[in-house]
C-alpha positions in Angstrom: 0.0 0.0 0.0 1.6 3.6 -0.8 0.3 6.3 1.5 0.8 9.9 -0.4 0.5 12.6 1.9 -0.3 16.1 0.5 0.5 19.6 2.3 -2.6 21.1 1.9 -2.9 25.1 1.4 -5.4 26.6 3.1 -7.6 28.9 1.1 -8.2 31.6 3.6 -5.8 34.1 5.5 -5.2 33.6 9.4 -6.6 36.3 11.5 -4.7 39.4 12.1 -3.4 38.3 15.2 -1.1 40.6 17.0 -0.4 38.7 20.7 -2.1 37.2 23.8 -4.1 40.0 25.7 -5.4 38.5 28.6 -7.0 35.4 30.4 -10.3 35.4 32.0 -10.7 33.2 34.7 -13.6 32.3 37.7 -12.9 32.4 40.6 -15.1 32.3 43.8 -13.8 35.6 45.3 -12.5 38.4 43.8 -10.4 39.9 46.2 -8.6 37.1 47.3 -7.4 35.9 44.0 -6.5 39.9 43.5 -4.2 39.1 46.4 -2.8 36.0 45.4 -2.1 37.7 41.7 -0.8 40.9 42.7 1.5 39.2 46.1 2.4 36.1 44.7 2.4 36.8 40.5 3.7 40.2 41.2 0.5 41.6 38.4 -0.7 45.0 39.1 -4.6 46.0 39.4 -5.9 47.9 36.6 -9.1 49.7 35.8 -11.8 47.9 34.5 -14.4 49.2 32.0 -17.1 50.8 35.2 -20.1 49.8 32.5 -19.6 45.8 33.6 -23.0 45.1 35.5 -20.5 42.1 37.6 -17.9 41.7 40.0 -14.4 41.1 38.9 -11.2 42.8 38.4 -8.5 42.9 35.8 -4.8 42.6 36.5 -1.6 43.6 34.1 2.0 42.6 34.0 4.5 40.8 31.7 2.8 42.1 28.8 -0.4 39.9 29.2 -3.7 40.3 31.3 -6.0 38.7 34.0 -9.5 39.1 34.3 -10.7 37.9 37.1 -14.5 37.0 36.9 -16.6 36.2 40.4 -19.1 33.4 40.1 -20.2 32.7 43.5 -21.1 28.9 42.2 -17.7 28.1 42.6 -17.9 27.4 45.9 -20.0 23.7 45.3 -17.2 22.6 43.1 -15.7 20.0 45.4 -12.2 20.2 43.5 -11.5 23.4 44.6 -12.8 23.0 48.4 -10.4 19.9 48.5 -6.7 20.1 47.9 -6.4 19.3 44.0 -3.7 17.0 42.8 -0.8 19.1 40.8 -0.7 17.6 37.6 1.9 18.9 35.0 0.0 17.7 32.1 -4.0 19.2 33.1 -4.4 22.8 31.6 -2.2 25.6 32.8 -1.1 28.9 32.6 2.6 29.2 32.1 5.0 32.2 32.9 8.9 32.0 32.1 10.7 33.4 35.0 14.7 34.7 35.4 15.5 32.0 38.3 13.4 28.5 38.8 15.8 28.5 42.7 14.4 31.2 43.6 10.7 30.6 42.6 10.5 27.6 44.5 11.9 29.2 47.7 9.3 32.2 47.6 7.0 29.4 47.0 8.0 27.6 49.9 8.6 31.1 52.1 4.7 31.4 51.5 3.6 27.8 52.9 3.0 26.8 48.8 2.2 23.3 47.6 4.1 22.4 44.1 5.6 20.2 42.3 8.4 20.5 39.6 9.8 18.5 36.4 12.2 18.8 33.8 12.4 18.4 30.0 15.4 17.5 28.4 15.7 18.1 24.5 19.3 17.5 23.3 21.3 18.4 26.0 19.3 21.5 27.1 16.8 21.2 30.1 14.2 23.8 31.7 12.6 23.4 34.9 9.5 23.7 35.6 7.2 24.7 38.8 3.5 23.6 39.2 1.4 25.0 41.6 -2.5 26.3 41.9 -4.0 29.7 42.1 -7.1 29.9 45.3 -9.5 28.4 42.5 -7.3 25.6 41.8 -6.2 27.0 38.4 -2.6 25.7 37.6 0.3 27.7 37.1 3.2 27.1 35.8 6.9 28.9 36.0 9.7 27.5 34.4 13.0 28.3 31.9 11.4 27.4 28.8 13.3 29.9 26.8 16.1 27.4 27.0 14.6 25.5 24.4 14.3 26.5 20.8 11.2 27.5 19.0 11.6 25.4 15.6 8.4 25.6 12.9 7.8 22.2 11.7 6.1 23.3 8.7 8.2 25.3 6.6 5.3 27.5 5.5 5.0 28.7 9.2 5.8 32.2 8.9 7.6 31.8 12.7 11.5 32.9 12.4 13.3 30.0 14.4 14.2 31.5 17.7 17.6 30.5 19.2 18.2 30.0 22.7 19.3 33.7 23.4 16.5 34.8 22.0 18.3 36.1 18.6 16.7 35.3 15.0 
């Protein structure tokens, strides 16, 4: 049997993209994952547009936001009332940080539950720190600039990204 495989053009443009702007989470209250975000994350409160009709707030650093959302339903989801299992491989939000040592001793410091791993590619390795926000949403922190970032496809219109970050 001969398999062909064909790269397949697609007929239609990709949005006009420009970069991540925020991520909107729930959360049961509002103020305390303010705290956790601004003390722990190091974001910064920002206004929010005073025409919302709810409760949240947004947040702002490293180029990215956070809205927070308040859904007071929360509370009877039995995953967050019980300590959740950190699992490197469920959904997560993932920040790249300047020293992995040092994030897990401020973790630590702060009485913090989290677990780490590494992947290897090739002789490089970047670390990585999992932990959970007050609504059990997973972060991660790690050195993941150490690897690469290498299209596959070579009508990806990415410019492959060495290690320091140079074209």
């Amino acid at each position: 049997m001969i398999v062909e495989i064909e790269e397949v053009s697609s007929c239609c443009q990709p949005l006009p993209l420009l970069s991540l702007n925020h991520v909107s989470l729930l959360v049961r209250d509002v103020w305390n994952s303010v705290r956790f975000y601004e003390d722990v994350m190091g974001f910064c409160l920002v206004k929010r547009p005073s025409s919302f009709n709810f409760h949240g707030a947004w947040l702002y650093n490293y180029g990215v936001g956070i809205h927070l959302l308040e859904n007071k339903a929360m509370e009877d989801y039995d995953a967050i009332n019980e300590p959740r299992l950190i699992n490197p491989k469920d959904n997560h939000i993932s920040f790249q940080c300047t020293d992995v040592v040092v994030v897990k001793r401020r973790l630590e410091e702060m009485g913090m539950r989290y677990v780490t791993a590494v992947v290897e590619e090739e002789g490089m390795k970047v670390d990585q720190v999992f932990f959970h926000d007050p609504d059990g949403y997973m972060i991660e922190i790690c050195n993941c600039d150490n690897l690469p970032i290498l299209p596959i496809s070579s009508s990806c219109p990415l410019k492959p990204r060495n290690i320091n970050g140079t074209i």
